[in-house]
C-alpha positions in Angstrom: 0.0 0.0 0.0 1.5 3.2 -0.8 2.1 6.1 2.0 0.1 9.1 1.6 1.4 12.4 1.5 -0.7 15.7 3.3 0.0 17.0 -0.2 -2.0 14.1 -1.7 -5.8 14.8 -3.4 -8.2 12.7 -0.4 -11.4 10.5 -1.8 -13.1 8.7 0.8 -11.3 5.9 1.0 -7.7 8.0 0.9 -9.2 9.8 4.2 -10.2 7.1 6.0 -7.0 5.4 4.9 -5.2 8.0 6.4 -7.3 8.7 9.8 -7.6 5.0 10.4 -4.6 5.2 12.5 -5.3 8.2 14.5 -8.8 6.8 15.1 -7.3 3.7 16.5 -4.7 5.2 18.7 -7.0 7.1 20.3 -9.6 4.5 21.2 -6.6 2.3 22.3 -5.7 5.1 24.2 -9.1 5.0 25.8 -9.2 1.3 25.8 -6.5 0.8 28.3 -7.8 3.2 30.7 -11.0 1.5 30.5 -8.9 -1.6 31.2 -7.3 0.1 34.7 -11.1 0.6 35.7 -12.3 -3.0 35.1 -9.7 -4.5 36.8 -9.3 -2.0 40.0 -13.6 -2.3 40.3 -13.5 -6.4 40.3 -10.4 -6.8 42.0 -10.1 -4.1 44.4 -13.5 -2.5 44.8 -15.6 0.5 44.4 -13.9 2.9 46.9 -10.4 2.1 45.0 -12.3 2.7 41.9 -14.0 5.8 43.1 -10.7 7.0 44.0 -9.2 6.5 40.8 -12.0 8.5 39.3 -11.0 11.0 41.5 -7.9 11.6 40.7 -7.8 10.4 36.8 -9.6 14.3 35.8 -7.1 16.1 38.5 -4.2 14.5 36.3 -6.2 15.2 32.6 -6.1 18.7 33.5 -2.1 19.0 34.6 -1.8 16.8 31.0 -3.2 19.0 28.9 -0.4 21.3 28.1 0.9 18.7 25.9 -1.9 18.3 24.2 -1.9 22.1 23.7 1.4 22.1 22.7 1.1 19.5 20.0 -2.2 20.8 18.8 -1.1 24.6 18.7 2.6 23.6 17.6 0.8 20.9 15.1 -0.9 23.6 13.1 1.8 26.1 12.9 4.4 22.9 12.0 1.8 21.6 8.9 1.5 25.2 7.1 5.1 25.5 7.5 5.6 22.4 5.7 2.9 23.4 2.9 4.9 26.5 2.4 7.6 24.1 1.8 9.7 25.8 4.5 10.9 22.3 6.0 13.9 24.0 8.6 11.7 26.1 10.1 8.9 23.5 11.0 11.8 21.3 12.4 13.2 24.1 14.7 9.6 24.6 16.0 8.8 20.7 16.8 12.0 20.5 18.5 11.3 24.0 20.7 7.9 22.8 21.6 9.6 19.1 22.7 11.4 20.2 25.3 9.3 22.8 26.6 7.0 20.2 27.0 9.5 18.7 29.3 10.8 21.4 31.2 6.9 22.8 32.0 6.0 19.0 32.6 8.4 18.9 35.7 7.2 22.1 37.7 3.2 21.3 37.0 4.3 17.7 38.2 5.9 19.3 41.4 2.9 21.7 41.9 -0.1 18.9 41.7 1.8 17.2 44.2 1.4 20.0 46.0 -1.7 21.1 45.7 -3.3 17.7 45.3 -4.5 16.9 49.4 -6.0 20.2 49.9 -8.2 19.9 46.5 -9.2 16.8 47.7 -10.5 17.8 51.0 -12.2 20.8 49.9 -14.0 18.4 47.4 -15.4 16.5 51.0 -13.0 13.3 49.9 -12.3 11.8 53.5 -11.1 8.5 54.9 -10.4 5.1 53.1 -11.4 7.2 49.7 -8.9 9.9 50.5 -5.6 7.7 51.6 -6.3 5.3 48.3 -6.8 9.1 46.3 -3.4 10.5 47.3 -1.5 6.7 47.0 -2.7 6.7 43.2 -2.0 10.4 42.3 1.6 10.4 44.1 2.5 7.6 41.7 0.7 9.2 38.8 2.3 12.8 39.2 6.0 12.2 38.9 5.6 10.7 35.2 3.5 13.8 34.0 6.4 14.8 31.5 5.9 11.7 29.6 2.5 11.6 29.5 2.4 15.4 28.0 5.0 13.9 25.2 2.9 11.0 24.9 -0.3 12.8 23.7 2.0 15.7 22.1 3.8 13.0 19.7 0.2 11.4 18.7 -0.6 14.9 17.0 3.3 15.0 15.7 3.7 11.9 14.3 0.4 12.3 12.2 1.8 15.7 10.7 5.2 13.6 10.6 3.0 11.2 7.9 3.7 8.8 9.8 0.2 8.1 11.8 1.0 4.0 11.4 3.7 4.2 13.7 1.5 6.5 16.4 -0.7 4.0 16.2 1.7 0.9 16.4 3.5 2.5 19.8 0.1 3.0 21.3 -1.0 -0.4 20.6 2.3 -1.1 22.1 1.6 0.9 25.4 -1.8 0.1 25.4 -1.0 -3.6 25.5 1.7 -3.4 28.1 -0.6 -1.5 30.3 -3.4 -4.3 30.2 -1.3 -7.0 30.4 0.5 -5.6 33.7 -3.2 -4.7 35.1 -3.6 -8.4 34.8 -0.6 -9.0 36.4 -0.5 -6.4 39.3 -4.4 -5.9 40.2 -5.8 -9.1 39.2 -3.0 -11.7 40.3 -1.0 -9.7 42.8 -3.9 -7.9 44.0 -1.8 -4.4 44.4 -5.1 -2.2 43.8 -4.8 1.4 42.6 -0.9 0.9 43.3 -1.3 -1.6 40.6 -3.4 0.7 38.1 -0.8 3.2 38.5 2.3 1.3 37.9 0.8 -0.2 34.7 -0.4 2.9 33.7 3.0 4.6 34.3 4.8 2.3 32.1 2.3 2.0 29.1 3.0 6.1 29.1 6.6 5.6 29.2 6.1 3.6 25.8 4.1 6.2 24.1 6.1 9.4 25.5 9.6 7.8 25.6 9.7 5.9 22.3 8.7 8.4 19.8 11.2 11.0 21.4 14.0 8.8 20.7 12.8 7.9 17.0 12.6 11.7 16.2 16.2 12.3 18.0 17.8 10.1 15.4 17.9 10.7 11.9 14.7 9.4 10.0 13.0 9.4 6.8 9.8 11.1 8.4 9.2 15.0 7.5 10.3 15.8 11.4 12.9 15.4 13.5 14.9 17.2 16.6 17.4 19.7 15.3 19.4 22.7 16.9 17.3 25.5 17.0 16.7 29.1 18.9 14.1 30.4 21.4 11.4 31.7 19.4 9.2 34.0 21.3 6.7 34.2 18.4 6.2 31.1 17.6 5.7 29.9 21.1 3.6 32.4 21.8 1.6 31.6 18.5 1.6 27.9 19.9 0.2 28.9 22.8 -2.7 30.8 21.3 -3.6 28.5 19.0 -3.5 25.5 21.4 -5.7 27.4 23.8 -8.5 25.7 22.6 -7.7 22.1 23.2 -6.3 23.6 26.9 -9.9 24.9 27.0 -11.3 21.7 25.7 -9.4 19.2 27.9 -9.0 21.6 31.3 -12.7 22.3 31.0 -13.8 18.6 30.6 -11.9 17.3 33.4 -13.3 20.5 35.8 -16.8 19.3 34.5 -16.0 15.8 35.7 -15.1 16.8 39.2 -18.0 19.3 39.2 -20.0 15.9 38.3 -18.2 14.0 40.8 -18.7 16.7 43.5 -22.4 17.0 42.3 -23.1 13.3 42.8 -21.0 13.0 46.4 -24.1 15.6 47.4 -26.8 13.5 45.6 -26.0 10.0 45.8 -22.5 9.4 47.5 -19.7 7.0 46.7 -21.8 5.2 44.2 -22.9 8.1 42.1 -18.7 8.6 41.7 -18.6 5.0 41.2 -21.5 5.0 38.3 -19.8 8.5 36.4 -16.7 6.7 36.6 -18.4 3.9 34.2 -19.7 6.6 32.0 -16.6 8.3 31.6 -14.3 5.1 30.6 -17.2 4.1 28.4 -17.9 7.4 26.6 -14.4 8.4 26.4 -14.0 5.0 23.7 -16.5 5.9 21.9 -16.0 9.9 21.9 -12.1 9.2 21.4 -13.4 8.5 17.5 -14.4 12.1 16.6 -10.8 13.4 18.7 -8.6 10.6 16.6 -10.3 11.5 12.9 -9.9 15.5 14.5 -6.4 14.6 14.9 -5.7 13.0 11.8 -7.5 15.4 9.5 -5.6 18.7 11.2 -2.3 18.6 9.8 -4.2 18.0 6.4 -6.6 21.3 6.6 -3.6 23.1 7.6 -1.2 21.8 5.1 -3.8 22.8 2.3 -4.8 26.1 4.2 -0.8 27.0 4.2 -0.8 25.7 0.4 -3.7 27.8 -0.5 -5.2 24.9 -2.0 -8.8 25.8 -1.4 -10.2 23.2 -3.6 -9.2 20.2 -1.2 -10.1 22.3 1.7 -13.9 22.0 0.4 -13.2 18.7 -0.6 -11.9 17.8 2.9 -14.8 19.6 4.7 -17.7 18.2 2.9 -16.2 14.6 3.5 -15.4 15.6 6.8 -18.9 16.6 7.8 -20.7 13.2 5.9 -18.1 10.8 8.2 -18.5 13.1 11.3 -22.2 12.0 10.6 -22.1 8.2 10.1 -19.7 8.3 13.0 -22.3 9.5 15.2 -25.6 7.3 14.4 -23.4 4.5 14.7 -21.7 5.2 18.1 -25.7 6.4 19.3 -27.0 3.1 18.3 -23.8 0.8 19.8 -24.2 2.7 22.8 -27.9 2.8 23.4 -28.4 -0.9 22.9 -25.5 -2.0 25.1 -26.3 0.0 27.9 -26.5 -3.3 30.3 -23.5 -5.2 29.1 -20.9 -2.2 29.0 -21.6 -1.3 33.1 -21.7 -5.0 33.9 -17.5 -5.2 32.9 -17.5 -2.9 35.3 -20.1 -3.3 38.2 -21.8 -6.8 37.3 -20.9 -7.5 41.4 -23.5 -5.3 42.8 -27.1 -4.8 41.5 -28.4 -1.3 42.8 -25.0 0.2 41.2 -25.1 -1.1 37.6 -29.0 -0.2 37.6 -27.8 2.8 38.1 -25.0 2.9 35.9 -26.7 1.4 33.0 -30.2 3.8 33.3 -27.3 7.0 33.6 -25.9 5.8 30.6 -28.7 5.3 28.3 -29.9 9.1 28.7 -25.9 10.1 28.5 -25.3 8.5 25.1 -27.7 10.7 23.3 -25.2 13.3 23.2 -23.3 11.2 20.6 -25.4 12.8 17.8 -24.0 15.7 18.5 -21.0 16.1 20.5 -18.5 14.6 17.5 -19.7 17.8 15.1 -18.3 20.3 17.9 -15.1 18.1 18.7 -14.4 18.2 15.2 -15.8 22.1 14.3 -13.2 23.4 17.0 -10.2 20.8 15.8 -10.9 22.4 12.5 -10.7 26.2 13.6 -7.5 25.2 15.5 -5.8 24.0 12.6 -6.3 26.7 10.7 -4.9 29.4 13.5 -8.2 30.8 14.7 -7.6 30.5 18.1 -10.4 32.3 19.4 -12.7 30.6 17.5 -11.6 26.9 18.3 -11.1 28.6 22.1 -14.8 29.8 21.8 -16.1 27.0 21.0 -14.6 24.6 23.4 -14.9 27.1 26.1 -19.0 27.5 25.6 -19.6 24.2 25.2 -18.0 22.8 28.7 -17.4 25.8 31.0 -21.0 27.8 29.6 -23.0 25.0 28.5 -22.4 22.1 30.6 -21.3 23.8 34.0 -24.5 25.4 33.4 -26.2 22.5 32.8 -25.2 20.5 35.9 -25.7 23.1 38.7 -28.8 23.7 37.1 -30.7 21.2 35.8 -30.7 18.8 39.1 -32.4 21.4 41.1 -35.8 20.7 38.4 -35.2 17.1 37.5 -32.9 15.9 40.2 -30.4 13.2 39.9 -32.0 12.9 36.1 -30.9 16.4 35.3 -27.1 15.6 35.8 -26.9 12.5 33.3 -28.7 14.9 31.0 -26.7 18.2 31.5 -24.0 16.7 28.8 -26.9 16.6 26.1 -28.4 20.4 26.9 -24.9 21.4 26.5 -24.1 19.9 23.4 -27.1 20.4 21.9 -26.3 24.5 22.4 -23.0 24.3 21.5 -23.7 22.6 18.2 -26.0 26.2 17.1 -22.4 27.8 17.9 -20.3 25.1 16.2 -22.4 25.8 13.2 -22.8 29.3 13.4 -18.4 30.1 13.0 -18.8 27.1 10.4 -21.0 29.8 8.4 -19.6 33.5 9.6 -16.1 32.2 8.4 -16.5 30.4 4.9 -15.5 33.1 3.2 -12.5 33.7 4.9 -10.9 30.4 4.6 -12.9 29.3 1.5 -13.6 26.2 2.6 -17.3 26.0 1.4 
């Protein structure tokens, strides 16, 4: 099969061809959290699990600069390369590498910090508190190589070289599900054992990339010498601000959730969100792998003022974006029963609960996978405060909206629904930029 070049002309099949890969390393990605949760529920229990779902959006928010990074740096690094202006895109990439690093270690030392007292304002006491703070203390230290490991799965896609993201995923993904098997289920280590595993599967995807793209390769990116440039950080920044939004605002929403249900319904209510977030995060991690995947390629054409591929891309774009979601809705709302019972089969009242939350939660699926993709879009062609707008409405407006209001009228039922209200707004946005700003980048 012969590679394909950003440059290249996309049919259908080209473009899935080429997002395939992205697609899958982020659902791997997914999978093997998914994978921590199954095996620290059945083996260890809820409160271990409720813990872990404590901590896992604490971390997702120190994460995200890497994903900013990557995303920001991503779009600046692909219309460098479609101005043909190779040196400079190199210089950039290797800047943004070990910023990544350097800013990876102080927010490491600062959640460490920080971490106890968040957790006792949030009410966290007891058995649920010790088994918080022993996960996050062995999760925090590795935070460096987890912001390379989701930086390189947007670089090695602009690298044209999305196979090999995907292969050192797998790779990751596996190691961290075998050594769940081995740490929780047979050595029965608990959320010492889903943090170990998980450790080392991030080591794979963060470490192994960095040392490909130190040596000389036959991709379109690798480390070279380069000089502090002020602008084009800066311009990273900006245009990653977005996907900060996006992923800092998610993981607030899911302790806002979290906090919400510990008022409503306790431990389990934690317990049940948990489920919904491991679940929804596989399927959701479709629309944020074919984002990934078709970035570099709006902003390689953008750069190349090839506006005839740019509609091209859009208007396949939007039809897969579509058949995405009805088939994700229709997966997830007929397996409602079977996906909590990996989780909580052990205890009745709890995957009732689970699988009832779920069934109203999955509706969202229509919709959310047009804004994921709408802001992706904006950020790769530089409008940060679009892509930023977007992202921030639909989470911190919308949603946190949603869930401190809608369970004072419908009560428990309003919080499982708050993620559709908020979608469902943010989607008139979404569409709205999609519109105001065709003529601009002449995309439609």
């Amino acid at each position: 099969m012969s590679q394909i070049h950003l440059s290249d002309h996309f049919t259908y099949g080209k473009l899935i061809r080429f997002t395939l890969p992205s697609i899958g390393m982020m659902v791997f990605t997914s999978l093997y959290g998914v994978v921590d949760g199954v095996f620290v529920s059945n083996f260890a229990g809820k409160v271990p699990f409720a813990a872990v779902n404590l901590i896992w959006p604490i971390f997702m928010i120190l994460q995200t600069l890497g994903f900013m990074l990557g995303t920001g740096g991503n779009a600046i690094i692909s219309r460098l390369l479609g101005q043909k202006n190779d040196k400079k895109a190199n210089e950039v990439f290797s800047m943004l590498l070990w910023v990544t690093v350097a800013a990876g270690i102080l927010i490491a030392i600062t959640g460490l910090l920080l971490l106890k007292p968040l957790l006792v304002w949030m009410g966290v006491e007891g058995e649920l508190l010790s088994q918080s703070m022993l996960y996050g203390s062995i999760m925090f230290p590795v935070l460096p190589i987890a912001m390379l490991q989701v930086e390189f799965q947007t670089f090695l896609v602009t690298a044209e070289r999305p196979r090999m993201g995907f292969h050192i995923t797998l790779a990751a993904g596996i190691a961290n599900m075998v050594l769940d098997a081995l740490f929780i289920g047979l050595l029965r280590w608990g959320v010492v054992g889903a943090a170990a595993a998980t450790v080392i599967g991030q080591c794979i995807g963060g470490i192994v990339p960095l040392v490909y793209f130190l040596r000389d390769n036959s991709s379109l990116l690798r480390v070279t010498p380069f000089t502090h440039d002020r602008k084009a950080l800066l311009h990273t920044l900006a245009n990653g601000s977005s996907e900060l939004l996006s992923n800092v605002s998610m993981s607030l929403v899911m302790t806002l959730y979290n906090w919400q249900l510990m008022r409503y319904i306790g431990e389990d209510g934690v317990a049940a969100y948990g489920v919904l977030m491991y679940v929804s995060f596989v399927f959701i991690s479709c629309f944020i792998g074919y984002g990934i995947g078709t970035a570099p390629l709006f902003g390689y054409h953008y750069g190349a003022c090839n506006y005839t591929e740019l509609k091209n891309l859009l208007r396949k774009s939007a039809a897969m974006v579509g058949v995405f979601s009805v088939i994700v809705t229709i997966l997830a709302e007929l397996f409602p029963y079977p996906l909590a019972r990996v989780f909580v089969g052990y205890d009745q009242e709890l995957l009732d609960l689970t699988a009832g939350a779920f069934r109203i939660y999955s509706i969202s699926f229509l919709i959310c996978g047009f804004n994921i993709f709408g802001s992706s879009l904006f950020t790769a062609l530089g409008n940060a405060p679009v892509s930023a707008g977007i992202a921030f409405f639909r989470t911190m407006v919308c949603e946190v909206g949603a869930v401190l209001l809608l369970p004072k009228v419908l009560g428990i039922q309003g919080i499982w629904l708050a993620v559709l209200v908020a979608e469902a707004v943010a989607l008139l946005l979404t569409g709205f930029f999609i519109v105001r700003f065709r003529s601009k980048y002449h995309y439609y």
